[in-house]
Structures are given as structure tokens and as C-alpha cells.
mmCIF file of the N, C-alpha and C atoms, coordinates in Angstrom:
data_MODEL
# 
_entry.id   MODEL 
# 
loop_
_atom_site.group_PDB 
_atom_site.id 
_atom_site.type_symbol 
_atom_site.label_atom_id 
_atom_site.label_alt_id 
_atom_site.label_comp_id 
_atom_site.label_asym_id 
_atom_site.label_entity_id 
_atom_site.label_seq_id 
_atom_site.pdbx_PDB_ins_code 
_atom_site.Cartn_x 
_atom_site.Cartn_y 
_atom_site.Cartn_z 
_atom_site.occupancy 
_atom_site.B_iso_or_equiv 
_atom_site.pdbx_formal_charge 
_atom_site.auth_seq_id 
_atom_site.auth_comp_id 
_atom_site.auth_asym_id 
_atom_site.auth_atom_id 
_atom_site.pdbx_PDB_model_num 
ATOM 1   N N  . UNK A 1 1  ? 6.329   -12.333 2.823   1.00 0.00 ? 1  UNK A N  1 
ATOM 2   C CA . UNK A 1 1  ? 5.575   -12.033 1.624   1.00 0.00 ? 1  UNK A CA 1 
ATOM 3   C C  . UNK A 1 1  ? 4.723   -13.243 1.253   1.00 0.00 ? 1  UNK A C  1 
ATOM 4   N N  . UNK A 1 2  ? 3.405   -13.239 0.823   1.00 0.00 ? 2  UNK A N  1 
ATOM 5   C CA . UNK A 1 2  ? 2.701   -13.925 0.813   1.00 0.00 ? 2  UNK A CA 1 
ATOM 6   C C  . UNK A 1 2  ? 2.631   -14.454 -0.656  1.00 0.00 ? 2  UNK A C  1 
ATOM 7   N N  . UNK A 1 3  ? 3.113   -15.693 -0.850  1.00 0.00 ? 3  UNK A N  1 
ATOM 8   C CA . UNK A 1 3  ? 3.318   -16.327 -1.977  1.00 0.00 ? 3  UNK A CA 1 
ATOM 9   C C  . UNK A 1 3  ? 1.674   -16.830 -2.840  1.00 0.00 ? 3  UNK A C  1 
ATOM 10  N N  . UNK A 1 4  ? 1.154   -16.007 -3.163  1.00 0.00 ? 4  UNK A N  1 
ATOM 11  C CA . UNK A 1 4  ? -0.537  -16.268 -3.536  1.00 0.00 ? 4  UNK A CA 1 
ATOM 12  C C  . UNK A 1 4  ? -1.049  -15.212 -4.857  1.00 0.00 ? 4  UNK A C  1 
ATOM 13  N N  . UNK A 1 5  ? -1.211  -15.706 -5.845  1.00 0.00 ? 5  UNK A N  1 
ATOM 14  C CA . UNK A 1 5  ? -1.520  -14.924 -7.040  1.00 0.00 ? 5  UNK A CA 1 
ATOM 15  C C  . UNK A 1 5  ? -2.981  -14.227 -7.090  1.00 0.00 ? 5  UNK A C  1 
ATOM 16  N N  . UNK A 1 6  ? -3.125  -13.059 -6.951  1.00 0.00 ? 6  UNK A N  1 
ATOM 17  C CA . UNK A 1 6  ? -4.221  -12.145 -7.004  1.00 0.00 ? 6  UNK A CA 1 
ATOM 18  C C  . UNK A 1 6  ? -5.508  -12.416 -7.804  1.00 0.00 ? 6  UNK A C  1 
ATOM 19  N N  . UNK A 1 7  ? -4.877  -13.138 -9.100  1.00 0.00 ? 7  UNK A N  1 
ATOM 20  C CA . UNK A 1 7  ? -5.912  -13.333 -10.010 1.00 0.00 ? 7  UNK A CA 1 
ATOM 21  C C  . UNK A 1 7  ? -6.592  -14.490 -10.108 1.00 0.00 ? 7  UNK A C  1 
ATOM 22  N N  . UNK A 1 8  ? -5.272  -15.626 -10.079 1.00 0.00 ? 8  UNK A N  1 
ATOM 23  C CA . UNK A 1 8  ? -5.941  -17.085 -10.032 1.00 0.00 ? 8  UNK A CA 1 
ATOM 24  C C  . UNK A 1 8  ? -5.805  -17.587 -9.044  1.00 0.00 ? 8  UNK A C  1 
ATOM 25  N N  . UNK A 1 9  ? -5.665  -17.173 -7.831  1.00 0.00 ? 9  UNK A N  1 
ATOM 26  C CA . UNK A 1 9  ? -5.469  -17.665 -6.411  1.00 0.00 ? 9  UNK A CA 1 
ATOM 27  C C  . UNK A 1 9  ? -4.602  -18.995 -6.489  1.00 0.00 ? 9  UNK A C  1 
ATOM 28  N N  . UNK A 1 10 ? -3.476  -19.128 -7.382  1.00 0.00 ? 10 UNK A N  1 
ATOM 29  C CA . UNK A 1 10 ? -2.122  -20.038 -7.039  1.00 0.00 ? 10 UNK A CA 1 
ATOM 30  C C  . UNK A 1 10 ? -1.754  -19.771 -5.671  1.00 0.00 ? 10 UNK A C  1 
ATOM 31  N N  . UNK A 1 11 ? -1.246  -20.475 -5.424  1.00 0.00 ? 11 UNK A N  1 
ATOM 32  C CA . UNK A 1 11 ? -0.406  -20.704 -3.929  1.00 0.00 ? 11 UNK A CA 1 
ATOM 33  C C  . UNK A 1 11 ? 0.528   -22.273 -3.675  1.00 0.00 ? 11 UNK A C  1 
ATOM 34  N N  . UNK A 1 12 ? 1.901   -22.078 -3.121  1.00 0.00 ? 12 UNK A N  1 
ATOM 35  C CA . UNK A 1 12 ? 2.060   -23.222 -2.975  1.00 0.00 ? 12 UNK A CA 1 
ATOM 36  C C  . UNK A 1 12 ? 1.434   -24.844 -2.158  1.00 0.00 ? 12 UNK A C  1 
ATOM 37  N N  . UNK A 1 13 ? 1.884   -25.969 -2.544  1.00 0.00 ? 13 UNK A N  1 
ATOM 38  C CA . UNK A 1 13 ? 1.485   -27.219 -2.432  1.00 0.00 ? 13 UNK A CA 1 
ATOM 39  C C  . UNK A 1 13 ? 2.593   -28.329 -2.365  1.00 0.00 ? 13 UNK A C  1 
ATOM 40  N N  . UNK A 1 14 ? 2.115   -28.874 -1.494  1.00 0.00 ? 14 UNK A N  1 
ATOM 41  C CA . UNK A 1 14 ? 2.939   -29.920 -0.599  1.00 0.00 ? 14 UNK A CA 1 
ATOM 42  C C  . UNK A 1 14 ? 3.101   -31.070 -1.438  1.00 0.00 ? 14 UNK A C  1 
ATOM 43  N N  . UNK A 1 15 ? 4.484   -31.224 -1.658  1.00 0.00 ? 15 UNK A N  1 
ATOM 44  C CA . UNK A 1 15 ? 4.846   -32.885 -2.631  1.00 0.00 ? 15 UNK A CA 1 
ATOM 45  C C  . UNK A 1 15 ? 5.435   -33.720 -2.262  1.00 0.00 ? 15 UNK A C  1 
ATOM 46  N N  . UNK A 1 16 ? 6.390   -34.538 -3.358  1.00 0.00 ? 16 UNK A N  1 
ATOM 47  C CA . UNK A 1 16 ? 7.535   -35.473 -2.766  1.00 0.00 ? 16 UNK A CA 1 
ATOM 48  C C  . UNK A 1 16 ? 8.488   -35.481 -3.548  1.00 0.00 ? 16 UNK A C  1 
ATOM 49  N N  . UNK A 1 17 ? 9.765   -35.104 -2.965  1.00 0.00 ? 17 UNK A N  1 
ATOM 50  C CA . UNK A 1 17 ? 10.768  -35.961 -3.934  1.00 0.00 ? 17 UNK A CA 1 
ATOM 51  C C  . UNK A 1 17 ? 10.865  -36.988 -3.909  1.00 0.00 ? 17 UNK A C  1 
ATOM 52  N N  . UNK A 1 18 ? 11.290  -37.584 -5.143  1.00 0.00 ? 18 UNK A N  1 
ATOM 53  C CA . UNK A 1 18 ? 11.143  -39.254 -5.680  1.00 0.00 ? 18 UNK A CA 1 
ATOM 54  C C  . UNK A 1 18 ? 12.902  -39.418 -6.093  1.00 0.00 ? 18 UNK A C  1 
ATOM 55  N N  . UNK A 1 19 ? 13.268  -39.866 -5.145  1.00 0.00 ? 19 UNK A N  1 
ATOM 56  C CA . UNK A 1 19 ? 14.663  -40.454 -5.621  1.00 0.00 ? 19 UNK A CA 1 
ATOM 57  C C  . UNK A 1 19 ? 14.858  -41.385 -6.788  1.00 0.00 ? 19 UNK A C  1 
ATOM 58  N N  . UNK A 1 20 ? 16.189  -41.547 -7.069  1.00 0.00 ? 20 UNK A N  1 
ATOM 59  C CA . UNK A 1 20 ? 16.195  -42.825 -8.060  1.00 0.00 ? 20 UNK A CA 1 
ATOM 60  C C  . UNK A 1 20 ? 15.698  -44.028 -7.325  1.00 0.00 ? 20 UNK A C  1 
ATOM 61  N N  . UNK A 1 21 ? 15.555  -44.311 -6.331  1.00 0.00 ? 21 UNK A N  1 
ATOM 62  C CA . UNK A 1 21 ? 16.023  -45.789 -5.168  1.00 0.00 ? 21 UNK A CA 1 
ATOM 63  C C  . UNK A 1 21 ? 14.433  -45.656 -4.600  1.00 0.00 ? 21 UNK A C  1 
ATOM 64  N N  . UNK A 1 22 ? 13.700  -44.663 -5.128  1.00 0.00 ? 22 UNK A N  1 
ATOM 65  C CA . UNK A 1 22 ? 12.392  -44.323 -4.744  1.00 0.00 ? 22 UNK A CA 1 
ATOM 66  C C  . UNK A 1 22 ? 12.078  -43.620 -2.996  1.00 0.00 ? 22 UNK A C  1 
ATOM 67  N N  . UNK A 1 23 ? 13.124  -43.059 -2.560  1.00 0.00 ? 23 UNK A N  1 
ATOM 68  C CA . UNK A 1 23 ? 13.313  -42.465 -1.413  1.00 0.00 ? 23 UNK A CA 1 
ATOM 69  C C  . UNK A 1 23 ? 12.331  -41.318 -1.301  1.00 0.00 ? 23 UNK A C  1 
ATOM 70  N N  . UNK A 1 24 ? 11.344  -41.149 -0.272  1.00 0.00 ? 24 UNK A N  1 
ATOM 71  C CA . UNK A 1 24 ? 10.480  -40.118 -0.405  1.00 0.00 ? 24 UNK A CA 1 
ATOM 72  C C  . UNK A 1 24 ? 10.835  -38.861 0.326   1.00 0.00 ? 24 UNK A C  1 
ATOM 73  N N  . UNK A 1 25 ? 10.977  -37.345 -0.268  1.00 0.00 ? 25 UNK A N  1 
ATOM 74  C CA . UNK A 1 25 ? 11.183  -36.253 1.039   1.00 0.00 ? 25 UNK A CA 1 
ATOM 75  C C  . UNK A 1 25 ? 10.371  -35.285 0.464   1.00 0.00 ? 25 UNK A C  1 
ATOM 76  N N  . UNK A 1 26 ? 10.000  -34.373 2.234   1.00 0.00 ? 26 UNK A N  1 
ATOM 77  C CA . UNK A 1 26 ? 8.950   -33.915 1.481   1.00 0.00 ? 26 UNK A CA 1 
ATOM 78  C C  . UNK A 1 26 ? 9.849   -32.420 0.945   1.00 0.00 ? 26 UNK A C  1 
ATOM 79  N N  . UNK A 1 27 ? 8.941   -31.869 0.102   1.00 0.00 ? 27 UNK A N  1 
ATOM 80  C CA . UNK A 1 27 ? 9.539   -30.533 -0.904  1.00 0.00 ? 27 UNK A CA 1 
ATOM 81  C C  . UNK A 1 27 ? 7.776   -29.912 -0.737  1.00 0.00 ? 27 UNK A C  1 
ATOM 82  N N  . UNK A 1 28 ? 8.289   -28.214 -1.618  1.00 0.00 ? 28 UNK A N  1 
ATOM 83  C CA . UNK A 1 28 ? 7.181   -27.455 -1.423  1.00 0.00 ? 28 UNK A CA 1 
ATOM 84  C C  . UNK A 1 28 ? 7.327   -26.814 -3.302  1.00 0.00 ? 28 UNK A C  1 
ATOM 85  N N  . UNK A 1 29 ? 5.555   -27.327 -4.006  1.00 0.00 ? 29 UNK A N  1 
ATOM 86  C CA . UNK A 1 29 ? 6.258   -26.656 -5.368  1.00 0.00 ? 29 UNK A CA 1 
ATOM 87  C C  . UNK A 1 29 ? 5.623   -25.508 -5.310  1.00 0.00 ? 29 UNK A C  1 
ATOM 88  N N  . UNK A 1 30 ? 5.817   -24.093 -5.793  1.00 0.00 ? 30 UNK A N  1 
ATOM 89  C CA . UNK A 1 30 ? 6.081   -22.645 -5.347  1.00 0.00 ? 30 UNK A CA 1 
ATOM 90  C C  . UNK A 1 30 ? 5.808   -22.102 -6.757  1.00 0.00 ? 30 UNK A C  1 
ATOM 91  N N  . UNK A 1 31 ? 4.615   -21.293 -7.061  1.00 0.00 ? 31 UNK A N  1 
ATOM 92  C CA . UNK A 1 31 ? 4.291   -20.533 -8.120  1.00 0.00 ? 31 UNK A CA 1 
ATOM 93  C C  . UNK A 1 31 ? 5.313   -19.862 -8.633  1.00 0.00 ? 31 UNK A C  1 
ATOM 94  N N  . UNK A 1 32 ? 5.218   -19.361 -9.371  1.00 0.00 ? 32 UNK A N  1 
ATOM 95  C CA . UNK A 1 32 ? 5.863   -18.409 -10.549 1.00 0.00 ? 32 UNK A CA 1 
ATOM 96  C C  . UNK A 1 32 ? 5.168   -16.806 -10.057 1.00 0.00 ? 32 UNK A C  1 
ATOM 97  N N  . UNK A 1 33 ? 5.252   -16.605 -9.317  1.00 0.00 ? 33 UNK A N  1 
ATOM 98  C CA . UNK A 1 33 ? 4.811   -15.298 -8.553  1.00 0.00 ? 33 UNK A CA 1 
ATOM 99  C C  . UNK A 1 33 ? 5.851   -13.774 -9.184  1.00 0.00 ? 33 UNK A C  1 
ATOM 100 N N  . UNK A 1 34 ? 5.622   -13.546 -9.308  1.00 0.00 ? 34 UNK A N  1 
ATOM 101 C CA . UNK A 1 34 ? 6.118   -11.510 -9.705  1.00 0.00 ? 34 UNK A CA 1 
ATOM 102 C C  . UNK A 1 34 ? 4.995   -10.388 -8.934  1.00 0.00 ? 34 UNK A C  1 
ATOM 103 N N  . UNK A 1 35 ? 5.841   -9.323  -9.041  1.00 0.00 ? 35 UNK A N  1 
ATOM 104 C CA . UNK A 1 35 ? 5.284   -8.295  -8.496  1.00 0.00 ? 35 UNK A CA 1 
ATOM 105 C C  . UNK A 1 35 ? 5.091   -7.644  -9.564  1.00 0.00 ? 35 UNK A C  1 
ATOM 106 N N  . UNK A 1 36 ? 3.839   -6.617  -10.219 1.00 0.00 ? 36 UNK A N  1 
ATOM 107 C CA . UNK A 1 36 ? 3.827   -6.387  -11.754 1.00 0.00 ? 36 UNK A CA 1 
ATOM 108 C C  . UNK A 1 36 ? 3.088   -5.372  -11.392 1.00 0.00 ? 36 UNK A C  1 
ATOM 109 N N  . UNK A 1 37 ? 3.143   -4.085  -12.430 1.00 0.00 ? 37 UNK A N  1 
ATOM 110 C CA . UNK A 1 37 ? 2.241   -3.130  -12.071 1.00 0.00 ? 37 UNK A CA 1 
ATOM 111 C C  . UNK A 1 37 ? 1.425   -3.202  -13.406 1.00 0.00 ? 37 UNK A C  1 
ATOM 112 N N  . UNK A 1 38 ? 0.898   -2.571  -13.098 1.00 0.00 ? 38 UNK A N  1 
ATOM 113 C CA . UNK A 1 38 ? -0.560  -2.426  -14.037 1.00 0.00 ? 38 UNK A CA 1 
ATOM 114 C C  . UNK A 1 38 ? -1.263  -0.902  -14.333 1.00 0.00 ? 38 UNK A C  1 
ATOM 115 N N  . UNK A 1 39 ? -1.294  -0.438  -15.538 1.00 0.00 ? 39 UNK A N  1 
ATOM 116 C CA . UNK A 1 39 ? -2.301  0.664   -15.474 1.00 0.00 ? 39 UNK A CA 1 
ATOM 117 C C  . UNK A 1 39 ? -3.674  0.359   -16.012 1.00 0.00 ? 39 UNK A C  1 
ATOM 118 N N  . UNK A 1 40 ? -3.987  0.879   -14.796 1.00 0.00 ? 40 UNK A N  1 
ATOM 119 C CA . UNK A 1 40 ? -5.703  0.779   -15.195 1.00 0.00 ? 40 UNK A CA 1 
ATOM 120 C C  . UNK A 1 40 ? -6.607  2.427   -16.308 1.00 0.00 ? 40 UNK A C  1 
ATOM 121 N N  . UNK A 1 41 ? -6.427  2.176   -17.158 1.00 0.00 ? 41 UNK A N  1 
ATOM 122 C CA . UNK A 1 41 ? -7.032  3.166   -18.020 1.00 0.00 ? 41 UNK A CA 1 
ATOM 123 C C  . UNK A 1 41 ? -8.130  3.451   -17.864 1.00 0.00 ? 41 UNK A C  1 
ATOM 124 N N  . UNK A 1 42 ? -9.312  2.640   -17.629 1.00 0.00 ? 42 UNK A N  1 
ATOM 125 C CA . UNK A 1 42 ? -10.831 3.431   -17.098 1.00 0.00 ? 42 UNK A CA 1 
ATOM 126 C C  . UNK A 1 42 ? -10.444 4.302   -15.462 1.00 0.00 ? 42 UNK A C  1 
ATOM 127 N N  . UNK A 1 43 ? -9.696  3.995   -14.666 1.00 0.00 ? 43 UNK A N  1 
ATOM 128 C CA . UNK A 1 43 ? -9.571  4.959   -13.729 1.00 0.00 ? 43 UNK A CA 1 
ATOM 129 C C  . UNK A 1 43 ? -8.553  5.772   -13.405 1.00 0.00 ? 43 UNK A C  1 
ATOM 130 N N  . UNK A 1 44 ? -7.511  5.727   -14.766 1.00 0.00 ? 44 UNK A N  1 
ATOM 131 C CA . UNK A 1 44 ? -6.640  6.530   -15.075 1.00 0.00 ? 44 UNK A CA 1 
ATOM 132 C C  . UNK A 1 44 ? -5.234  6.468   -14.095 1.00 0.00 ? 44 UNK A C  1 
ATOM 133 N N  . UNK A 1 45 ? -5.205  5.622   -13.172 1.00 0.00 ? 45 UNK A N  1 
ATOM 134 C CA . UNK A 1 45 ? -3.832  4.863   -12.231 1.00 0.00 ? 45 UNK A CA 1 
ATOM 135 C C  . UNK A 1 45 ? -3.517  3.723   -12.552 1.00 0.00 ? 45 UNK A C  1 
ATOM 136 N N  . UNK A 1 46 ? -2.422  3.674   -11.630 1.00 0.00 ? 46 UNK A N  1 
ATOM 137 C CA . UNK A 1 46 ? -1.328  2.280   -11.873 1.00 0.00 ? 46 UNK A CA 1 
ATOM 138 C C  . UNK A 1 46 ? -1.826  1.838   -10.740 1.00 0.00 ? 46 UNK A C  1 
ATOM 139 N N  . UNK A 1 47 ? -1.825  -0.082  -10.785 1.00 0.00 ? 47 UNK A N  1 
ATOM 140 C CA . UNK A 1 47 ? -1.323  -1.026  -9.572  1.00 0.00 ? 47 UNK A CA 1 
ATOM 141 C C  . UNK A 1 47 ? -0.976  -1.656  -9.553  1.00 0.00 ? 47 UNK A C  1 
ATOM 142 N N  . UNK A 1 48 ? -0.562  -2.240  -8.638  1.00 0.00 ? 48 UNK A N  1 
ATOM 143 C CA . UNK A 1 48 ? 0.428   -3.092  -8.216  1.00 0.00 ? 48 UNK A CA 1 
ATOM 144 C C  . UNK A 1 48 ? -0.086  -4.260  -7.866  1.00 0.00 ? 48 UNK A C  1 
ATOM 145 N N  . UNK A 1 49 ? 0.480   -5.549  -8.273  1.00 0.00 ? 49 UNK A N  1 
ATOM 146 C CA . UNK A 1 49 ? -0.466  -7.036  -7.941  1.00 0.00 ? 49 UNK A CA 1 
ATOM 147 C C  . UNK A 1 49 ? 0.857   -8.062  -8.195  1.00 0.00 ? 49 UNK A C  1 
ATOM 148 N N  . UNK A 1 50 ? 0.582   -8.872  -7.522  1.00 0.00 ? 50 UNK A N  1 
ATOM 149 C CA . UNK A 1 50 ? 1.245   -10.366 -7.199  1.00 0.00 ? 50 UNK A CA 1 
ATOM 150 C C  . UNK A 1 50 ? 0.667   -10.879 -7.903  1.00 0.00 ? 50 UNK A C  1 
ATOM 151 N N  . UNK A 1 51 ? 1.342   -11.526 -9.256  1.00 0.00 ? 51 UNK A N  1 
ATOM 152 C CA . UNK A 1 51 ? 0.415   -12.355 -9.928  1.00 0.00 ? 51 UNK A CA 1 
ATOM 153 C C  . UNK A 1 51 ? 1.157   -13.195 -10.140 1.00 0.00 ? 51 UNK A C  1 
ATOM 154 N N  . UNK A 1 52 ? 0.691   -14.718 -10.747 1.00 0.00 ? 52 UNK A N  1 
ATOM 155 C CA . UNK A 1 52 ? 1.923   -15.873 -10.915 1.00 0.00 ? 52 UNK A CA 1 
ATOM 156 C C  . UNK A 1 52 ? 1.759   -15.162 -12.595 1.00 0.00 ? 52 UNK A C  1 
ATOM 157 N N  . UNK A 1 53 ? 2.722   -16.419 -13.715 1.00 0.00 ? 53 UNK A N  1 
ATOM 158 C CA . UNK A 1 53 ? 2.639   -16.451 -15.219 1.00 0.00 ? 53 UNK A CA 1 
ATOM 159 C C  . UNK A 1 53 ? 1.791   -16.575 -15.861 1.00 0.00 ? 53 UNK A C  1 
ATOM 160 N N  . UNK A 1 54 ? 0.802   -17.656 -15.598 1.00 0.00 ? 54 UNK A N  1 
ATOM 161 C CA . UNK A 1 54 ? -0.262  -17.629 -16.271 1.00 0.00 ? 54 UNK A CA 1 
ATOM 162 C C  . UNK A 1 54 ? -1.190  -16.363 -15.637 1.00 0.00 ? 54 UNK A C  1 
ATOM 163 N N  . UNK A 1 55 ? -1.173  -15.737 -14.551 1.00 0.00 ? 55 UNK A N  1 
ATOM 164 C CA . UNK A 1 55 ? -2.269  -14.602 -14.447 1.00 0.00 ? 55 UNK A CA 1 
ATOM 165 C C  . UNK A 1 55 ? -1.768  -13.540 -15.726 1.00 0.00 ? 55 UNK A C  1 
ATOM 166 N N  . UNK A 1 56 ? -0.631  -13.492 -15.477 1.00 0.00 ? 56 UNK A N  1 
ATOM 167 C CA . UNK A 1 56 ? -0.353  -12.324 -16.700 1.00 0.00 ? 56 UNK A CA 1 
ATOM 168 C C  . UNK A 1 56 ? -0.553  -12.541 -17.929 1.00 0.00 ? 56 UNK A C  1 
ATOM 169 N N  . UNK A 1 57 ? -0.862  -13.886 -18.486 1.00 0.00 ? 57 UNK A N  1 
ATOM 170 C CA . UNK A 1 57 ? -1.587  -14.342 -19.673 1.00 0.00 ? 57 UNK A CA 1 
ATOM 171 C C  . UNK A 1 57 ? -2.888  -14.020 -19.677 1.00 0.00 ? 57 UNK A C  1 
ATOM 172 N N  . UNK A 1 58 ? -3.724  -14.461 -18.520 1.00 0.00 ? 58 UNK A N  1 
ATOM 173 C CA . UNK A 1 58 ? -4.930  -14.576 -18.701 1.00 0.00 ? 58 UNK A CA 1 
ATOM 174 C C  . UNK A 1 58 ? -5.407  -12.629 -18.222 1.00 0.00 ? 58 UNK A C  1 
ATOM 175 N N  . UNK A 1 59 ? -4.479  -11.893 -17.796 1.00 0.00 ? 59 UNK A N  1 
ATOM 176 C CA . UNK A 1 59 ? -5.280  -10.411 -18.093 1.00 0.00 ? 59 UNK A CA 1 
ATOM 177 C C  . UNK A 1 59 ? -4.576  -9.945  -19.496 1.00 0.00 ? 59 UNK A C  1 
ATOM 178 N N  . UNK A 1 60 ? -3.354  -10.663 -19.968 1.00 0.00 ? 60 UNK A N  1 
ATOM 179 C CA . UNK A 1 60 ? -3.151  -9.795  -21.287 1.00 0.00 ? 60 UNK A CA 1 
ATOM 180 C C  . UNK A 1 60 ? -4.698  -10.425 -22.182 1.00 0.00 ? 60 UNK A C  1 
ATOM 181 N N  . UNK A 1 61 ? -5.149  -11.377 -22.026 1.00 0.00 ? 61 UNK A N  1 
ATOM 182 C CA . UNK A 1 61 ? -5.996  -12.181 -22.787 1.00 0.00 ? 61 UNK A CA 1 
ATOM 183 C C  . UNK A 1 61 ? -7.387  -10.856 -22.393 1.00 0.00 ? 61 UNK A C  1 
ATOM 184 N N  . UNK A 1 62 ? -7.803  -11.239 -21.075 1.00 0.00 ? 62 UNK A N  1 
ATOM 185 C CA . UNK A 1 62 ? -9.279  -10.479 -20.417 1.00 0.00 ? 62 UNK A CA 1 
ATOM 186 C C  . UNK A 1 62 ? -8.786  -8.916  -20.928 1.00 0.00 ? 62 UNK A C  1 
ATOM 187 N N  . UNK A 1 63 ? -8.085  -8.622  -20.347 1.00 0.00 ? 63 UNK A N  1 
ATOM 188 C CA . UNK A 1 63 ? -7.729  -6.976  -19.738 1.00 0.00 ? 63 UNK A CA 1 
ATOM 189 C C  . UNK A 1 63 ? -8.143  -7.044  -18.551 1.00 0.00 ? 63 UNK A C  1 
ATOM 190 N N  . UNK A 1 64 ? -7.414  -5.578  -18.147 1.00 0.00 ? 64 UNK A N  1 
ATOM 191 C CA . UNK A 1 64 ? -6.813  -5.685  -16.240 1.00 0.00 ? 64 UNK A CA 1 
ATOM 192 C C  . UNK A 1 64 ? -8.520  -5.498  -15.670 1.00 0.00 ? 64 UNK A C  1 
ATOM 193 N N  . UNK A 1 65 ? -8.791  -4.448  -16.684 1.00 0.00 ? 65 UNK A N  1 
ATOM 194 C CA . UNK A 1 65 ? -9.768  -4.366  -15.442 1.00 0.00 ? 65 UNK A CA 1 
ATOM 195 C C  . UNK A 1 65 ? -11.208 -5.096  -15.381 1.00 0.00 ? 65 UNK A C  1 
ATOM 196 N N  . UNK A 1 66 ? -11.241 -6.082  -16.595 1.00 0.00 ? 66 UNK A N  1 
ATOM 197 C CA . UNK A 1 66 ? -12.298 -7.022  -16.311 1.00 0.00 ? 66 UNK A CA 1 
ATOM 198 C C  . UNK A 1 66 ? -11.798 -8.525  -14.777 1.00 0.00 ? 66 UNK A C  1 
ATOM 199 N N  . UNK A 1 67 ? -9.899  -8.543  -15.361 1.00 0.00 ? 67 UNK A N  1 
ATOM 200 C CA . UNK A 1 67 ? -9.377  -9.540  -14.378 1.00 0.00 ? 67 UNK A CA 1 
ATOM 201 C C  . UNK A 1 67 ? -9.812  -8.945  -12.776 1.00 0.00 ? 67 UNK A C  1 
ATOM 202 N N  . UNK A 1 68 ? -9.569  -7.704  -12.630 1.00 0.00 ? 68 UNK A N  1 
ATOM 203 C CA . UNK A 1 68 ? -9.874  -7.082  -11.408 1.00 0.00 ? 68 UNK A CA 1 
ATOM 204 C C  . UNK A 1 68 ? -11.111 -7.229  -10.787 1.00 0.00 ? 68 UNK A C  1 
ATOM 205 N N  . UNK A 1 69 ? -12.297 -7.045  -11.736 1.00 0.00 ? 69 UNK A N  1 
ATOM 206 C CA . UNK A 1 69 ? -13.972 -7.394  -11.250 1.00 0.00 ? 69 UNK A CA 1 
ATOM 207 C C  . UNK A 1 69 ? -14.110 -8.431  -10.572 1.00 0.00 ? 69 UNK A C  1 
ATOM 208 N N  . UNK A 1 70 ? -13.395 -9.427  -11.416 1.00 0.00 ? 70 UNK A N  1 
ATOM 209 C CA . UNK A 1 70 ? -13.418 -10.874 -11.133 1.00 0.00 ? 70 UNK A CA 1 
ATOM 210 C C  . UNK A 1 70 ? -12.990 -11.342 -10.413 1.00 0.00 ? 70 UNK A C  1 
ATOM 211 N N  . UNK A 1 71 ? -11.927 -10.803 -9.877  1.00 0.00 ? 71 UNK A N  1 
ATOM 212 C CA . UNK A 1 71 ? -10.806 -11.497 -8.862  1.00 0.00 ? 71 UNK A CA 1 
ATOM 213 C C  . UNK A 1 71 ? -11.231 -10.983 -7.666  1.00 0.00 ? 71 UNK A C  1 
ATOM 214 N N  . UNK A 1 72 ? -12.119 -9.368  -7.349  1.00 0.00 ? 72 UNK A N  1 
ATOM 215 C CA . UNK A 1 72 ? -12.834 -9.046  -6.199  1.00 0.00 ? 72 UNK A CA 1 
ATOM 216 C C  . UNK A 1 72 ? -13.775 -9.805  -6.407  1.00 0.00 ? 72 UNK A C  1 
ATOM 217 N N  . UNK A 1 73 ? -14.831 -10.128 -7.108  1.00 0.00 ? 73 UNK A N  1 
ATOM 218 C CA . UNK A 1 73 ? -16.078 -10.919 -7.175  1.00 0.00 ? 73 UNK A CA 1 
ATOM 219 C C  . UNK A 1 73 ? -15.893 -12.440 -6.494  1.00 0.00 ? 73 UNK A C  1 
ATOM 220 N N  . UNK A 1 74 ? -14.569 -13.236 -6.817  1.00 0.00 ? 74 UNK A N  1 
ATOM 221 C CA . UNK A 1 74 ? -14.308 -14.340 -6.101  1.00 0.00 ? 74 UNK A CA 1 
ATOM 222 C C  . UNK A 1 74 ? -12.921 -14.554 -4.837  1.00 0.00 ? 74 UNK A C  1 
ATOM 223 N N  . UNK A 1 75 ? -13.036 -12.837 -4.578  1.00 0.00 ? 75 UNK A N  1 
ATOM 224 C CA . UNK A 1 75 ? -12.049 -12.687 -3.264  1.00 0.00 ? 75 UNK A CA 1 
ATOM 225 C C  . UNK A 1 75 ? -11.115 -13.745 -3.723  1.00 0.00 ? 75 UNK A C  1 
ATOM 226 N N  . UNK A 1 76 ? -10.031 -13.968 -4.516  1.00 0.00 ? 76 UNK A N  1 
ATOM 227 C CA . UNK A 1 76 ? -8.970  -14.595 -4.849  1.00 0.00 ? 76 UNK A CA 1 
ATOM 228 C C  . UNK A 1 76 ? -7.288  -13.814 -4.611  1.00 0.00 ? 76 UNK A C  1 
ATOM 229 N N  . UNK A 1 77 ? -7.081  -13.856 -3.224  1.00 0.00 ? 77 UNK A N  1 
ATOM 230 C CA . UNK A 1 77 ? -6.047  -12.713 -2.533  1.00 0.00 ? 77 UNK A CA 1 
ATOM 231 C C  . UNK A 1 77 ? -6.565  -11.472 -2.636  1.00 0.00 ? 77 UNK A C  1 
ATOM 232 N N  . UNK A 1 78 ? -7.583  -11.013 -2.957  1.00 0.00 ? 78 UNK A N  1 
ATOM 233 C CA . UNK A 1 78 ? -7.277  -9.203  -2.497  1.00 0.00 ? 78 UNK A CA 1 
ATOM 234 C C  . UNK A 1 78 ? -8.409  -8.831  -1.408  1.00 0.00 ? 78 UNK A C  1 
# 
């Protein structure tokens, strides 16, 4: 399953753990990803989208189906 948010194109990124003793290893930090459905009311169905936390802020904020224009307009996972 592809860990990548539909709306804001999150995806994970490569870090470090930092020990107390300052020991470096590497780690992976990993979105806040859900599977969420959605009804779209101008075309009268539901869908389905991978979005991280803040995407689901920022379409309760837009609405789905302006987030949708946008997110095909800058191919951001779909």
C-alpha cells in the first residue's frame, strides 16, 4: 500500500535517531495516512482516498470537490 496522501502529496522521509550519547540510526518518519471516503454531492457518489490529517482539514476547510480539481490539476497521487 502506497503510503502517499492524495491531496497534499505527503509521503514518507528519511531521518535520524539521535541517541542520548548522540548515536546516529537511520529511521523512516511516516504520515498520518487513513483511508476515508468521501461523498461527492455535485456528482451524487462516494470515494474513496488516502489522505494524511491535515488533508482532511484542508478539504473540510476547501470542500471535496474543489480539493479534487486541485489535486488532479497538480497530479498529487491520483
Amino acid at each position: 500500500m502506497s503510503r502517499v496522501c492524495q491531496i497534499t502529496g505527503k509521503k514518507p522521509i528519511v531521518g535520524n535517531h539521535v541517541s542520548h550519547s548522540n548515536i546516529k540510526s537511520k529511521r523512516w518518519f511516516i504520515p498520518n495516512i487513513q483511508e476515508k471516503r468521501f461523498f461527492i454531492p455535485e456528482e451524487n457518489r462516494w470515494i474513496t482516498l488516502k489522505v494524511s490529517a491535515k488533508g482532511i482539514k484542508i478539504i473540510n476547510k476547501k470542500g471535496i470537490y474543489a480539493c479534487i480539481q486541485e489535486a488532479i490539476k497538480s497530479n498529487k497521487g491520483m
